[in-house]
Structures are given as C-alpha cells and as structure tokens.
C-alpha positions, 0 to 999 in steps of 0.5 A, spaced: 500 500 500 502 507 498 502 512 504 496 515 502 491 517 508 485 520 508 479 520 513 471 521 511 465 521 515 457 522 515 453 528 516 452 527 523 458 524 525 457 517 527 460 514 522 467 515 521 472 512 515 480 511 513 481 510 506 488 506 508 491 507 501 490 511 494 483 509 490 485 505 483 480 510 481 475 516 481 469 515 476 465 523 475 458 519 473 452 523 469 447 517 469 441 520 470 440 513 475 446 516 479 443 523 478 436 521 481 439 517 487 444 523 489 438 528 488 445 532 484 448 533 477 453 527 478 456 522 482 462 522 484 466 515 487 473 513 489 474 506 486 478 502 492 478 496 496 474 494 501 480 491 505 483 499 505 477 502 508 478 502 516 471 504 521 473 509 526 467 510 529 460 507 528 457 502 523 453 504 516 447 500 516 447 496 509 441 498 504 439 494 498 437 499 493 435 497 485 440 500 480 439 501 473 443 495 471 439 491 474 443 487 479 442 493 484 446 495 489 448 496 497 449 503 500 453 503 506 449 509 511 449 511 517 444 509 521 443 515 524 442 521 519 443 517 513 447 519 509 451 514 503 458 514 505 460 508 500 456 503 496 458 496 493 456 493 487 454 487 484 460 487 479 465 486 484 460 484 489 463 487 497 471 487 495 470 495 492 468 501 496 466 506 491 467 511 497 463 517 496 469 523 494 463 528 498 464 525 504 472 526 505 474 531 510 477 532 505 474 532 497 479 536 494 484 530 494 480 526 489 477 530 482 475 524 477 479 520 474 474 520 469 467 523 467 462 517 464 455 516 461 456 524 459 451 522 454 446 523 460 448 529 462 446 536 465 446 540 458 449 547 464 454 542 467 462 544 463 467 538 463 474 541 465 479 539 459 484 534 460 481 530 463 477 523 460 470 524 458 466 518 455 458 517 453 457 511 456 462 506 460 469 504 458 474 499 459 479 500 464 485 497 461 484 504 456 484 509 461 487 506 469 494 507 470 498 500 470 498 500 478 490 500 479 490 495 473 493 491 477 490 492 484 484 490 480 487 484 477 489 481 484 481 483 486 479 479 481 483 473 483 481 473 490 473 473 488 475 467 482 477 462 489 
C-alpha cells in the first residue's frame, strides 16, 4: 500500500472512515440513475478496496437499493442521519468501496479520474479539459494507470477462489 491517508465521515458524525491507501480510481458519473439517487448533477466515487477502508467510529447500516443495471446495489449509511458514505456493487460484489469523494474531510484530494455516461448529462454542467470524458462506460485497461490495473487484477483473483 502507498502512504496515502485520508479520513471521511457522515453528516452527523457517527460514522467515521480511513481510506488506508490511494483509490485505483475516481469515476465523475452523469447517469441520470446516479443523478436521481444523489438528488445532484453527478456522482462522484473513489474506486478502492474494501480491505483499505478502516471504521473509526460507528457502523453504516447496509441498504439494498435497485440500480439501473439491474443487479442493484448496497449503500453503506449511517444509521443515524443517513447519509451514503460508500456503496458496493454487484460487479465486484463487497471487495470495492466506491467511497463517496463528498464525504472526505477532505474532497479536494480526489477530482475524477474520469467523467462517464456524459451522454446523460446536465446540458449547464462544463467538463474541465484534460481530463477523460466518455458517453457511456469504458474499459479500464484504456484509461487506469498500470498500478490500479493491477490492484484490480489481484481483486479479481481473490473473488475467482
């Protein structure tokens, strides 16, 4: 793991997170699923794995919602003001947090790495230059770095035993 830290937590307070090391990467997502269920523009997630994410205080409360792939997804809430601090989906099933960037104490340390499903979104929304943009999904040996790539490759090996 690289020395990277960084701590987040829910409105309230009650739930308390570390991300241990970097995410292997940060989606920017204009779905309009994503739009509808955050009430914003867009969902912004830090891909990491579920091992390096470390509670420091309280226990989310683990909610099973429909997704627009069809497979749903749990989101990790705080019990108390129920607040999203990460969800699972069903890809990689409970071995990835997509942490919410917005629930870092400090957010400004992850921008995306990517925007996706542009295609759907907000026509006032500008997305920055140099950063990649596509209409849809894409495929992660095009657009991760080597690293993430394989942190990804070592998940998979765990959830094929």
């Amino acid at each position: 793991m690289d020395n990277f830290q960084l701590d987040g937590r829910c409105t309230c307070g009650a739930v308390r997170y570390r991300m241990c090391s970097s995410p292997m990467f940060v989606h920017c997502c204009h779905c309009r699923w994503c739009q509808r269920e955050s009430g914003a523009s867009f969902a912004l997630n830090a891909m990491i794995e579920a091992d390096r994410v470390k509670l420091l205080a309280g226990t989310p409360e683990i909610v099973e919602t429909p997704s627009q792939s069809g497979k749903g997804q749990k989101i990790a809430r705080c019990p108390i003001c129920h607040v999203a601090v990460w969800s699972y989906y069903a890809g990689a099933g409970e071995t990835v947090c997509f942490v919410r960037v917005g629930t870092l104490d400090d957010p400004d340390r992850l921008p995306p790495d990517i925007h996706i499903f542009v295609s759907s979104k907000q026509p006032w929304v500008v997305l920055p230059a140099g950063t990649p943009a596509v209409a849809e999904y894409y495929s992660a040996k095009d657009y991760w770095p080597e690293t993430s790539l394989t942190r990804r490759k070592a998940l998979q090996a765990r959830l094929r035993r």
